[in-house]
NUGU-918557 format. One record per atom (N, C-alpha, C): residue number from 1; residue in one letter; atom name; x, y, z. Coordinates in Angstrom, 1 decimal. Example, Ala and Ser with C-alpha at 12.3 -4.5 7.8 and 13.67 -1.06 7.14 Angstrom:
// residues 2
NODE     n   res   atom       px       py       pz
NODE     1     A      N     13.2     -5.7      7.8
NODE     1     A     CA     12.3     -4.5      7.8
NODE     1     A      C     13.2     -3.3      7.8
NODE     2     S      N     12.8     -2.2      7.1
NODE     2     S     CA     13.7     -1.1      7.1
NODE     2     S      C     12.9      0.0      7.9
END
This chain:
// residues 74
NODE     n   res   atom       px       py       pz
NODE     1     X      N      9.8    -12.0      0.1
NODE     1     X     CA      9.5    -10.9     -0.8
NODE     1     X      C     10.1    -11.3     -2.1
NODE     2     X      N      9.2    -11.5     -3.3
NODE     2     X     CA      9.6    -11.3     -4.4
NODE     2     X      C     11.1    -10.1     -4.8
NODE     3     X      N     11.9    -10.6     -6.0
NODE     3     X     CA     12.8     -9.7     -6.8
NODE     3     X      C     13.4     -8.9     -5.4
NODE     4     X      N     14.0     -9.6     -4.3
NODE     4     X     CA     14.7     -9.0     -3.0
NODE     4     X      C     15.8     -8.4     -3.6
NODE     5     X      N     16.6     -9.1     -4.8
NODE     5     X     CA     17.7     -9.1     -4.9
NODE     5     X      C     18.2     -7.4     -5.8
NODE     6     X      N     17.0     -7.5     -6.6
NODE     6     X     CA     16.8     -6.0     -7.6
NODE     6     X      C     16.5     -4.8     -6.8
NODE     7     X      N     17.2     -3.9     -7.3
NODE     7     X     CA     17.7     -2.4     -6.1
NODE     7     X      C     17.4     -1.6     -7.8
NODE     8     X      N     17.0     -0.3     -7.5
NODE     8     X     CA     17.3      1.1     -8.5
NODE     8     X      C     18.0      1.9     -8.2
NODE     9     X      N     18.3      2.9     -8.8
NODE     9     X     CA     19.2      3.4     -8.9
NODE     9     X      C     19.6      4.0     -7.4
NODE    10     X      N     18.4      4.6     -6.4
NODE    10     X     CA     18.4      4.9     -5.2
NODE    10     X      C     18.7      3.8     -3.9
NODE    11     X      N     19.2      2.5     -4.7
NODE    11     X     CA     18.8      1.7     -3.2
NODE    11     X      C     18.0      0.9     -3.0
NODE    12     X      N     16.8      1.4     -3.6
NODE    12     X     CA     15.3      1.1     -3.0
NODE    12     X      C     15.1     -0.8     -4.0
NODE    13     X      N     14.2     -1.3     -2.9
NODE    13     X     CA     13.8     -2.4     -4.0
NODE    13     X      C     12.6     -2.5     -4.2
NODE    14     X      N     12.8     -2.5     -6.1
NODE    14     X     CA     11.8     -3.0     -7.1
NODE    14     X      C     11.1     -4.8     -6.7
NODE    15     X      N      9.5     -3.7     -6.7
NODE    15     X     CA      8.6     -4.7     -6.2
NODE    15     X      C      7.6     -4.5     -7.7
NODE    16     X      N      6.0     -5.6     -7.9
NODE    16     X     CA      5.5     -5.5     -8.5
NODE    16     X      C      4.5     -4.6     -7.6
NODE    17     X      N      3.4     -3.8     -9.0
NODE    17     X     CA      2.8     -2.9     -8.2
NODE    17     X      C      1.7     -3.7     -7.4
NODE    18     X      N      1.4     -4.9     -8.0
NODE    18     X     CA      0.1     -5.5     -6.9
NODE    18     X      C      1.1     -6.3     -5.8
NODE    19     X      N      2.4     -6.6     -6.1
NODE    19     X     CA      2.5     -6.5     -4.5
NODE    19     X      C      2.8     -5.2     -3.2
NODE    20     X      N      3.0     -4.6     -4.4
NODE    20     X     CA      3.0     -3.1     -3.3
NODE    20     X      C      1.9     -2.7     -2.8
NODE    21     X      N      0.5     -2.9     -3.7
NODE    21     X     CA     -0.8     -3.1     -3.1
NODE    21     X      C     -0.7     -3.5     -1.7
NODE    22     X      N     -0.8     -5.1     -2.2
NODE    22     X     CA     -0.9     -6.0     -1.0
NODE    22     X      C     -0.5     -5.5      0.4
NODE    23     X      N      0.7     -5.3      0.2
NODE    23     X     CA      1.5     -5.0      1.1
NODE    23     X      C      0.9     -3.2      1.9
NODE    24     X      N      0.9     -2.9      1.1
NODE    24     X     CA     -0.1     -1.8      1.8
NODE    24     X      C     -0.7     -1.6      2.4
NODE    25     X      N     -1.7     -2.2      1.7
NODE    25     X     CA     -3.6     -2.3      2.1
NODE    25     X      C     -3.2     -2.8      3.5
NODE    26     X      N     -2.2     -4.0      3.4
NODE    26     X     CA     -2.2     -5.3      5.0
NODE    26     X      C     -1.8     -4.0      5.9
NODE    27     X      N     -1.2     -3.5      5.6
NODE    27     X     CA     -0.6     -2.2      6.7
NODE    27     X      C     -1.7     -1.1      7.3
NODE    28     X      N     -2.3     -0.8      6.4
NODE    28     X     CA     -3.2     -0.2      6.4
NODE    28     X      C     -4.4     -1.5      8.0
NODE    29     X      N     -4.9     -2.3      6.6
NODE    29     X     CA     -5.8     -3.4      7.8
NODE    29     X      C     -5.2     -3.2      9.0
NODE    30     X      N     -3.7     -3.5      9.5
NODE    30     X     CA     -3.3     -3.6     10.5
NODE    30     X      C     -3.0     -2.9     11.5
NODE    31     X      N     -3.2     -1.5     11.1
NODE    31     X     CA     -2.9     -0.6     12.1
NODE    31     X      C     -4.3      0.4     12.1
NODE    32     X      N     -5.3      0.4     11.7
NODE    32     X     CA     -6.3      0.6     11.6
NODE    32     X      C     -7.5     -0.5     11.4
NODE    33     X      N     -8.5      0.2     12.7
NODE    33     X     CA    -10.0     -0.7     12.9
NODE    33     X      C    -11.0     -1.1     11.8
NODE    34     X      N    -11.8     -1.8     11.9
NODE    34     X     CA    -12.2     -2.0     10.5
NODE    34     X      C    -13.8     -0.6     10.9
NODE    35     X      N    -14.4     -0.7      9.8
NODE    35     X     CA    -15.1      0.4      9.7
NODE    35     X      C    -16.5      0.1     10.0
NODE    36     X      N    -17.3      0.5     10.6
NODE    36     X     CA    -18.7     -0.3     11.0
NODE    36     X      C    -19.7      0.7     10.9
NODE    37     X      N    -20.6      0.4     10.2
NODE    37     X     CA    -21.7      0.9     10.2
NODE    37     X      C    -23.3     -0.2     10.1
NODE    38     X      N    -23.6     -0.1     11.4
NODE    38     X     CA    -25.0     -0.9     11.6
NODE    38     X      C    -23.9     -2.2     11.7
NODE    39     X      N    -25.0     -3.3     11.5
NODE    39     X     CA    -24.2     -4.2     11.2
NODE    39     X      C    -23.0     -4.6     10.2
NODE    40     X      N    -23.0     -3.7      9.5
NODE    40     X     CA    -21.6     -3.9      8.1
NODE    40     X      C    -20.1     -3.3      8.6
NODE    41     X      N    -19.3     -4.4      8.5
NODE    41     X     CA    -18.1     -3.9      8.3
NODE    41     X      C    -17.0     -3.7      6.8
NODE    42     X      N    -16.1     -2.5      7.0
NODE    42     X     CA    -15.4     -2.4      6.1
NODE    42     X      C    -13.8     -2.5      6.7
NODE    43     X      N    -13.0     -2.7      5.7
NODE    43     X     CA    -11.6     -2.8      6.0
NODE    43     X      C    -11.1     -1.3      5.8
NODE    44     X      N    -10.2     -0.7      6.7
NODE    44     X     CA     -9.9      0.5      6.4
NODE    44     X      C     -8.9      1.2      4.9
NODE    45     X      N     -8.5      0.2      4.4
NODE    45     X     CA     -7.9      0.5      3.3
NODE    45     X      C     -9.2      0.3      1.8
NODE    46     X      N    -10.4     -0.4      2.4
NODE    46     X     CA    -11.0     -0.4      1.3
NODE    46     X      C    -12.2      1.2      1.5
NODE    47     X      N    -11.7      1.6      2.5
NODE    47     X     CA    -13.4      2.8      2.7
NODE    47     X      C    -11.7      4.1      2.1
NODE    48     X      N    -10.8      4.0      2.7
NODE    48     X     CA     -9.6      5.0      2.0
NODE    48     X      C     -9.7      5.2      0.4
NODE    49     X      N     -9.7      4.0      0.0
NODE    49     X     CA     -9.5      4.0     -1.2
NODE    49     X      C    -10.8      4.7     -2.3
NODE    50     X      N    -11.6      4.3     -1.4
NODE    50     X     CA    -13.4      4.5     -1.8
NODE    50     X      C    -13.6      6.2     -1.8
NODE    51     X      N    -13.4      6.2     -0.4
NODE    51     X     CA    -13.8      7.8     -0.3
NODE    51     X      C    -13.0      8.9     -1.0
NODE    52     X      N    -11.6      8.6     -0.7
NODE    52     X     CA    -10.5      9.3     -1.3
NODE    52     X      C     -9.6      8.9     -2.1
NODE    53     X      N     -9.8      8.8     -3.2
NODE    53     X     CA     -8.8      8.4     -4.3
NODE    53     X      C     -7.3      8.5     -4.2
NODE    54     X      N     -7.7      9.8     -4.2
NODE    54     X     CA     -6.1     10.9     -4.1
NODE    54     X      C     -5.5     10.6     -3.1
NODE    55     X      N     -6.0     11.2     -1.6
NODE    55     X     CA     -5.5     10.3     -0.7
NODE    55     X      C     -4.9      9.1     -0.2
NODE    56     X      N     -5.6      8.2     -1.0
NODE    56     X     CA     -5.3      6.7     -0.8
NODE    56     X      C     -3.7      6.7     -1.7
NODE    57     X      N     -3.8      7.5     -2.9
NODE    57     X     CA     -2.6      7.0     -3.9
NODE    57     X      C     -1.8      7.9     -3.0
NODE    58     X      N     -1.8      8.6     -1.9
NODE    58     X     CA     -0.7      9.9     -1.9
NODE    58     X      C      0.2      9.0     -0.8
NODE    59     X      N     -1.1      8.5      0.1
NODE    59     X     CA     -0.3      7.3      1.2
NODE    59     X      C      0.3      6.4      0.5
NODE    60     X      N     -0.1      6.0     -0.6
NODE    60     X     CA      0.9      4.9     -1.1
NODE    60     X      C      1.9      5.2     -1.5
NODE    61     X      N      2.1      6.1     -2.0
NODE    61     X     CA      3.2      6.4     -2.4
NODE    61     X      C      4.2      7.2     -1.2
NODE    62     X      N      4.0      7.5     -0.6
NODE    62     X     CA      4.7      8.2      0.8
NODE    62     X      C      5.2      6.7      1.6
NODE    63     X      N      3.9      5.8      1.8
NODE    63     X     CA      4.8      4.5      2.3
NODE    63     X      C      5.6      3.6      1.1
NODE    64     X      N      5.3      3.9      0.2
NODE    64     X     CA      6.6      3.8     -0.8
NODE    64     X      C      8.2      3.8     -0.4
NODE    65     X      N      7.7      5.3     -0.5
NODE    65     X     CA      9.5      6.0      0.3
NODE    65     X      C      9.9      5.5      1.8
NODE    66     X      N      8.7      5.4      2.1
NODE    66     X     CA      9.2      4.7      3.8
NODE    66     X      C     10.0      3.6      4.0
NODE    67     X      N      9.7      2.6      3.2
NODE    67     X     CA      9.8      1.8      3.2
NODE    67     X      C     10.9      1.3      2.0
NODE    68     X      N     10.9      2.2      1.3
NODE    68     X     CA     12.4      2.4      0.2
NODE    68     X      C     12.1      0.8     -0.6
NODE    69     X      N     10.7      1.4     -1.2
NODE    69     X     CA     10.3      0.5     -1.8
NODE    69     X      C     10.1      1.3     -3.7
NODE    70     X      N     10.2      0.2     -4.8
NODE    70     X     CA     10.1      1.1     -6.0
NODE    70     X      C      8.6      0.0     -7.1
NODE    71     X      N      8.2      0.6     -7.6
NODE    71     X     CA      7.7     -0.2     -8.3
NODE    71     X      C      8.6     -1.0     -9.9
NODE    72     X      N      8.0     -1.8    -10.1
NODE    72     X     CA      8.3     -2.3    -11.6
NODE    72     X      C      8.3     -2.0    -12.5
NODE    73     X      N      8.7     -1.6    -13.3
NODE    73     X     CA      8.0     -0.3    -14.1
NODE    73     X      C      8.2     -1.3    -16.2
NODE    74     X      N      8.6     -2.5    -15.8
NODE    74     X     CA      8.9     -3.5    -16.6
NODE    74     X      C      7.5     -4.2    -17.3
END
């Protein structure tokens, strides 16, 4: 994990926001089936993000805290 060593004020460690992406979305993929319709498949963090905006940003930010993670804000 990138900047392991950088903590804020809470504890938490500062990540970049496209690795907080990353890291998400994989969680997301991972604990959730991909999405099928007919022959097409989707990944479940890409149909979250599609359908529900809000949603998508509310989980991110909730596994944020879970995970006592912060973004970069640099």
């Amino acid at each position: 994990m990138n900047n392991i060593d950088r903590t804020d004020e809470h504890g938490y460690t500062i990540i970049s926001e496209d690795e907080a992406v990353e890291r998400f979305e994989d969680m997301l993929n991972d604990c959730f089936p991909l999405v099928q319709f007919g022959s097409l498949s989707y990944s479940p963090s890409e149909v979250l993000k599609r359908v529900d905006p809000t949603a998508y940003r509310c989980e991110f930010l909730n596994w944020l805290d879970c995970e006592e993670l912060t973004i970069d804000e640099d």
